[in-house]
VOGU-3710 file (C-alpha; in Angstrom, 3 decimals, decimal comma):
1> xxxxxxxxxx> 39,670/-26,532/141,402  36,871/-25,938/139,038  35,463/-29,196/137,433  32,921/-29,331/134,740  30,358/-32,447/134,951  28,665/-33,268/131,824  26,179/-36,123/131,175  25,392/-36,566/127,404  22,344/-37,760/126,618  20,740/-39,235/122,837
11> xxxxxxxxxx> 19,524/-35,521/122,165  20,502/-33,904/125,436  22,981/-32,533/127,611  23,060/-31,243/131,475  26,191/-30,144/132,851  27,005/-28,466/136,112  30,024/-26,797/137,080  31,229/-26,584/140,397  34,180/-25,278/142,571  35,559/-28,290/144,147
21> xxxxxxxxxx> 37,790/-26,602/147,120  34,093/-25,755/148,604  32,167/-28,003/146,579  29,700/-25,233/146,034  27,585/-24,963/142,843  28,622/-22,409/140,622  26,164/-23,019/137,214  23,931/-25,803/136,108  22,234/-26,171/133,022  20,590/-28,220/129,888
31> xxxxxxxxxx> 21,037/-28,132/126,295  17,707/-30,123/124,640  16,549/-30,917/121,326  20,300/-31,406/120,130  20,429/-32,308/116,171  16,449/-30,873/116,360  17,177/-27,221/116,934  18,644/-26,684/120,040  17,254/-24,987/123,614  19,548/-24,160/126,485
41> xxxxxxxxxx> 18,645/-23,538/129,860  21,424/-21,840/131,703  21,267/-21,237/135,537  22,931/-19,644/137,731  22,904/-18,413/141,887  21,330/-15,367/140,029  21,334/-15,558/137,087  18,602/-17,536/135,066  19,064/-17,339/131,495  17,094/-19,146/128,480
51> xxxxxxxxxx> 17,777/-19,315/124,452  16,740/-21,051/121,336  20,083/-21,763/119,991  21,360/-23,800/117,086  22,733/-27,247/117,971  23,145/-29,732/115,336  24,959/-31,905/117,244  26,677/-32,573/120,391  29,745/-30,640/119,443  28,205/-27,287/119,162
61> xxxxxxxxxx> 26,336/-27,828/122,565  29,311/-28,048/123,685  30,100/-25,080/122,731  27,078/-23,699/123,254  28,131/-24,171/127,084  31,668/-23,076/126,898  30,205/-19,845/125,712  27,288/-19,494/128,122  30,336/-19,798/131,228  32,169/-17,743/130,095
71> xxxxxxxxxx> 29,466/-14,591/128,682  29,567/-11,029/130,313  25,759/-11,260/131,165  25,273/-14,321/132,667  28,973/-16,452/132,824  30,738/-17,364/135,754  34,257/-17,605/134,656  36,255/-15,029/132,742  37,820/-17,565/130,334  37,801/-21,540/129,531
81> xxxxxxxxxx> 41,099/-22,182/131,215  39,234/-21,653/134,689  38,149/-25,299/134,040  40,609/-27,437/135,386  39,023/-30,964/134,719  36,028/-32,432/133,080  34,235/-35,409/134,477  32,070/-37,413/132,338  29,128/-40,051/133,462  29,389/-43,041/131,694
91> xxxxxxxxxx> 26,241/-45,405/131,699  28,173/-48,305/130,780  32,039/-49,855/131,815  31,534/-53,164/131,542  34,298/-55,861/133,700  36,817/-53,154/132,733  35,854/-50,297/135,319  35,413/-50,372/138,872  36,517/-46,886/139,569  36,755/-43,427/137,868
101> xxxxxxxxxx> 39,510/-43,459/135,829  41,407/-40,282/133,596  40,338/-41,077/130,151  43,275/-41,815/128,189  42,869/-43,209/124,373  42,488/-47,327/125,727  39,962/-46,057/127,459  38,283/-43,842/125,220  38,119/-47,446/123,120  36,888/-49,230/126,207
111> xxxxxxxxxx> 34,053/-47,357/126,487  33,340/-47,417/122,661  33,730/-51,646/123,244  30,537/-51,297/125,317  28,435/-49,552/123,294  27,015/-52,921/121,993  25,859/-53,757/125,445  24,566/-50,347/125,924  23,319/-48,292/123,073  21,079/-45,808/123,826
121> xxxxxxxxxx> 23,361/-44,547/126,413  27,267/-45,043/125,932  27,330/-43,356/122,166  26,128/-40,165/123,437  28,547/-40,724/126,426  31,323/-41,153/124,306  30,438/-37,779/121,554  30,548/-35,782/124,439  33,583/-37,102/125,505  35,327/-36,512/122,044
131> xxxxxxxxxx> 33,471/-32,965/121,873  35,145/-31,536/125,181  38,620/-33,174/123,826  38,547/-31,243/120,588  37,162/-27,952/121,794  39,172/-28,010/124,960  42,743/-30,075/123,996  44,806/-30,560/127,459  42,270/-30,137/129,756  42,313/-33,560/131,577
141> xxxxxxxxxx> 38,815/-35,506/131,365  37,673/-38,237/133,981  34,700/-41,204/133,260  32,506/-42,131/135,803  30,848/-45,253/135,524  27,083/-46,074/136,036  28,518/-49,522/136,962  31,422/-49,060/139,202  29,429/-48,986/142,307  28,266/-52,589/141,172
151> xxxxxxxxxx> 31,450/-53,911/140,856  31,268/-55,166/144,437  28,491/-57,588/143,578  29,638/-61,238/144,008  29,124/-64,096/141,716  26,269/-65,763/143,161  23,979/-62,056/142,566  25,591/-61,142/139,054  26,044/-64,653/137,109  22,923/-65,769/134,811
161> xxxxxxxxxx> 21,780/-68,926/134,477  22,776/-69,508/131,097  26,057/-71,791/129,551  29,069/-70,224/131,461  31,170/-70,572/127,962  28,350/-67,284/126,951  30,003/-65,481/130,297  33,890/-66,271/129,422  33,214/-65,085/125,996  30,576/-62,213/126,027
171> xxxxxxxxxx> 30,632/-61,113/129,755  26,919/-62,013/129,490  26,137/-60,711/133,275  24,269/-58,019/135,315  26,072/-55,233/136,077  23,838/-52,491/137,606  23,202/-48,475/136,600  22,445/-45,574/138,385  25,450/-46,692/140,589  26,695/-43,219/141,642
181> xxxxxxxxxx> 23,168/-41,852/142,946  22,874/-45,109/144,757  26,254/-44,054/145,786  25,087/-40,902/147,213  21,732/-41,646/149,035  23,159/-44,761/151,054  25,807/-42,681/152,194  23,390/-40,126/153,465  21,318/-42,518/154,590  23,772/-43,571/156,630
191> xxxxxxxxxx> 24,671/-40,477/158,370  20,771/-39,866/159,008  20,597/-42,989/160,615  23,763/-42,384/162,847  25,705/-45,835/161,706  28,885/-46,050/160,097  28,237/-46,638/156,578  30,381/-49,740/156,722  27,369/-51,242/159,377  24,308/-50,136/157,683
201> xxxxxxxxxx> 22,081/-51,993/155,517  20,086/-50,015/153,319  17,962/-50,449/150,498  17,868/-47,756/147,655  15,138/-47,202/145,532  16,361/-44,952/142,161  12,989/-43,950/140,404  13,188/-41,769/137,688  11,561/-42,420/134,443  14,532/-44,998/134,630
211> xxxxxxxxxx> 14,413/-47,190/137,838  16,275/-49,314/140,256  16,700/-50,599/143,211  19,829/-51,467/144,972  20,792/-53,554/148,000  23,766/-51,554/149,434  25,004/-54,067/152,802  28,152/-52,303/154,773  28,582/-49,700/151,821  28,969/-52,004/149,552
221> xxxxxxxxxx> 26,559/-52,965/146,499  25,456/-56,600/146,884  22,341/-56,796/144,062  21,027/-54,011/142,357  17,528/-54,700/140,019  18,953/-53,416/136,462  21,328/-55,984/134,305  23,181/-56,387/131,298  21,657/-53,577/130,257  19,435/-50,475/131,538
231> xxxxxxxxxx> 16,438/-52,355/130,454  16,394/-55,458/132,697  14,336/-55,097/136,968  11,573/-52,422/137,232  8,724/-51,726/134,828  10,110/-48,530/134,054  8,509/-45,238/132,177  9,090/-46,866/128,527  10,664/-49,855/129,316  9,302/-53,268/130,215
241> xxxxxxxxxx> 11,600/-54,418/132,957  11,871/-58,322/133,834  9,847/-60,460/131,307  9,864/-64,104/130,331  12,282/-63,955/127,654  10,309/-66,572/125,802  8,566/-63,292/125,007  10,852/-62,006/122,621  10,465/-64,758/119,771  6,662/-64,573/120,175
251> xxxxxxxxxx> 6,485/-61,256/119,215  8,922/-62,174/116,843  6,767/-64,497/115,069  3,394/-62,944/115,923  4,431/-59,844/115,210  6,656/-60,495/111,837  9,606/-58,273/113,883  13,089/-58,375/114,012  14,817/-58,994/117,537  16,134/-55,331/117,091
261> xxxxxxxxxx> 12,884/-54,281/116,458  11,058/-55,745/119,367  14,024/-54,658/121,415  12,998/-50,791/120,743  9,414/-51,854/121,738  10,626/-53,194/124,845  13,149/-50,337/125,757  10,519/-47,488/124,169  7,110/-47,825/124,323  6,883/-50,384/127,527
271> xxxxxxxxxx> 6,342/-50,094/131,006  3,824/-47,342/131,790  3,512/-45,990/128,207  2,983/-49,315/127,282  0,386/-50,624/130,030  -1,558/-47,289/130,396  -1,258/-45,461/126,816  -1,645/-42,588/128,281  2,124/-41,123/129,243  5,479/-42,445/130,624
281> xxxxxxxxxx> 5,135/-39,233/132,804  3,966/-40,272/136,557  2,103/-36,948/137,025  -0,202/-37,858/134,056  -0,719/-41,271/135,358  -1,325/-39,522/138,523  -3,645/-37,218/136,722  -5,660/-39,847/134,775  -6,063/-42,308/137,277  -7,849/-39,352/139,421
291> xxxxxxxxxx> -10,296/-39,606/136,387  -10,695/-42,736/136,230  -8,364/-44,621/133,791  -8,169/-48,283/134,946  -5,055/-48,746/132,719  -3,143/-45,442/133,757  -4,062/-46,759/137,502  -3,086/-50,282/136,711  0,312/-48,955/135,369  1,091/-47,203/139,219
301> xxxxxxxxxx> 0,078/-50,541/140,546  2,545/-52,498/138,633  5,201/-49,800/139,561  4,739/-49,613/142,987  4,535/-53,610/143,430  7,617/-54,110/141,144  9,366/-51,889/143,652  7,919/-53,550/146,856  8,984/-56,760/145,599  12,846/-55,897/145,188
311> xxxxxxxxxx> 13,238/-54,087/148,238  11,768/-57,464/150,063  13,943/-59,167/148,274  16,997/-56,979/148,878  15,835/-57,395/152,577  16,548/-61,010/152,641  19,798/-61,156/150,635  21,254/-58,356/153,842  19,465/-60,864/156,292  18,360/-57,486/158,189
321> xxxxxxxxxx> 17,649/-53,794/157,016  17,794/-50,476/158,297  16,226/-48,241/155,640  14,836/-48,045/152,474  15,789/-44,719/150,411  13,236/-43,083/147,660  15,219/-40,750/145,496  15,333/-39,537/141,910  12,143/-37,628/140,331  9,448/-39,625/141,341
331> xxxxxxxxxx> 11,483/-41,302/144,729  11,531/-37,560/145,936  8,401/-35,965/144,760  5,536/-38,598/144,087  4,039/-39,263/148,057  1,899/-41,592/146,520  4,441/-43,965/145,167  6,207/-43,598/148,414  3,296/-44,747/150,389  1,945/-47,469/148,059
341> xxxxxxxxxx> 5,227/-49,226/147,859  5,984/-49,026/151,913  1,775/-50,688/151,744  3,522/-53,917/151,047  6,852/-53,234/153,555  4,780/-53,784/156,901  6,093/-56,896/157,499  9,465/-55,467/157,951  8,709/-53,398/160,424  8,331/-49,965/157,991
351> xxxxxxxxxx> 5,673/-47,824/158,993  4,912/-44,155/157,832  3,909/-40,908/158,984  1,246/-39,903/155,806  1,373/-36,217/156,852  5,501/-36,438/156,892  5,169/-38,100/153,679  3,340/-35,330/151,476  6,565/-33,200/151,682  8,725/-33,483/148,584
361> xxxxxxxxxx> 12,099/-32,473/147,122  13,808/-32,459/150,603  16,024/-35,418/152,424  13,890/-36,774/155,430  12,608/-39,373/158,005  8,801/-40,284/157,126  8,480/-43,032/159,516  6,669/-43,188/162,221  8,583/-42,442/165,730  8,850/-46,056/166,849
371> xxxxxxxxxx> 9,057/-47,935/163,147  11,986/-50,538/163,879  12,733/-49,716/159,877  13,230/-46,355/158,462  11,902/-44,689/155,604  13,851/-41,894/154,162  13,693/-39,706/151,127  16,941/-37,931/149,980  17,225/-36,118/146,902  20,391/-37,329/144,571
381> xxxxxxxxxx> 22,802/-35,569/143,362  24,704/-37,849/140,893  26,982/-34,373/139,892  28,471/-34,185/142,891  29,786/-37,940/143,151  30,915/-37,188/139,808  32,595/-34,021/140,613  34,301/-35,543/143,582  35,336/-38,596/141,644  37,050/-36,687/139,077
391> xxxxxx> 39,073/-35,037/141,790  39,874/-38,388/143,509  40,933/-39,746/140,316  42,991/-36,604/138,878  45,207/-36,560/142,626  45,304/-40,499/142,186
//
């Protein structure tokens, strides 16, 4: 069983396709600078291939892909009907979704209900949902949910503090994101550790240009740091994270803005754009703080305490921990990060080995031999729970 992932981004598209009998990789690849002018990156076992093609919207990368699996040179399949599903990550699913599910009309119309709650992400979620549909008609497509894995959260971690009548009528609550990579690293975090997954308690940290951390108590999500929407927990690469929301009139005011407007501040040229100037890119924080930029070096600061703060947290709400996970870009690849944030984790009983820690891009044990809690870094790979899902949900 062949099954095409695709994750549709505002201008962007990766997609991997992957044999799910051995669950081996068979292509992966990006289309960028969709409705710009359009770049794919196609790659294969061995075959690498890379074009400036046309894409003026998500519909033609689409096809774009179709036609790069199936090409003489560098395909993998001989035709399109050698993809037997398509599974689709959707950011948001609101109370509706807590599972994959075979997207069916209702819940095409589901997902387009949530788009007010999350709309930089679910509209390009939903194109490339429509895109596949119309370019391949029959072939059964599967949404994944960023916040499925939440859905195990109880009351007490997801209600706000605000009148309940704003819950009933708006689900005004925090759902979570990132839900299937924090999926994927406690469940390998598990098996590093030797527990049942059902008797660990693990905290993972997500940190990508987005970020967040998750409190995942006998494989189940208890509190996770983003909310309503993507924008809420870390200071993140562009966005601001937690703030007093007494902050959003201010600027209002101050600032002669529209709540929309301060909104795309917040979500867009925050967090360590916003404190450092300099980039949202860690590496060029990295870079500049080596040359002495207070502000790109007081951006990395805020990170790394942000993060040391939830996973303390996180610690307390499991009454106990085992772990703490880094994954995603900067969870896999930035040592510093890694070793700044377990600075403040001590108390726990973390403790690193430094020269363990400068590795990258691989899924290990940095601790030191005798630390009573471990510190592991496991690359994600979101695809595959996607992948897997869309088989689950197909047979179910």
């Amino acid at each position: 069983m062949n099954v095409l992932v695709i994750n549709c981004g505002s201008s962007s598209l990766k997609y991997q396709l992957l044999d799910m009998n051995s669950e081996k990789l068979l292509v992966k690849g990006l289309c960028e600078r969709i409705g710009i002018d359009g770049f794919l990156k196609h790659s294969a076992p061995s075959k690498n291939y890379e074009a400036n093609v046309p894409m003026p919207d998500h519909e033609a990368a689409v096809k774009v892909v179709m036609d790069a699996l199936i090409d003489k040179d560098h395909g993998v399949l001989t035709s399109m009907s050698e993809i037997h599903a398509i599974g689709h990550r959707v950011v948001h699913g609101g109370e509706r979704f807590s599972d994959s599910v075979v997207i069916t009309d209702e819940v095409e119309q589901a997902i387009e209900d949530c788009c007010d709650i999350a709309p930089l992400h679910n509209p390009p979620n939903l194109i490339g949902i429509r895109a596949c549909k119309k370019i391949m008609p029959g072939v059964p497509q599967v949404g994944v949910f960023d916040t499925a894995f939440h859905a195990t959260m109880p009351e007490k971690a997801y209600l706000y503090a605000i009148p309940y009548e704003l819950y009933e009528k708006y689900k005004i609550r925090k759902y979570g994101f990132h839900g299937t990579s924090h999926k994927y690293v406690s469940t390998l975090a598990a098996e590093m550790l030797g527990k049942p997954y059902d008797q660990a308690k693990v905290v993972t940290c997500h940190l990508g240009n987005g970020a967040s951390v998750c409190a995942v108590d006998k494989g189940r999500s208890i509190d996770t740091s983003m909310g309503f929407t993507p924008l809420e927990g870390l200071a993140m690469g562009t966005r601001s994270g937690d703030i007093d929301p007494a902050v959003i009139p201010f600027v209002m005011q101050k600032e002669d803005m529209t709540a929309q407007q301060v909104l795309d501040v917040l979500n867009k040229k925050s967090g360590m754009m916003g404190i450092s100037c300099v980039s949202s890119d860690f590496r060029d924080l990295a870079t500049a703080a080596e040359q002495g930029n207070k502000r790109a070096e007081a951006s990395l600061e805020v990170f790394c305490y942000r993060v040391a703060q939830y996973v303390g947290s996180y610690a307390a709400s499991m009454n106990g921990l085992d772990a703490v996970v880094f994954t995603a870009g900067i969870g896999e690849n930035d040592s510093y990060v890694r070793e700044k944030v377990c600075s403040y984790l001590g108390f726990l009983g973390l403790e690193i080995d430094t020269e363990k820690n400068k590795q990258r891009g691989q899924a290990m044990d940095f601790s030191k031999p005798d630390a009573k809690v471990r510190a592991l870094a496991i690359p994600t790979n979101e695809e595959l729970v996607i992948a897997r899902d869309t088989k689950m949900a197909l047979k179910g």
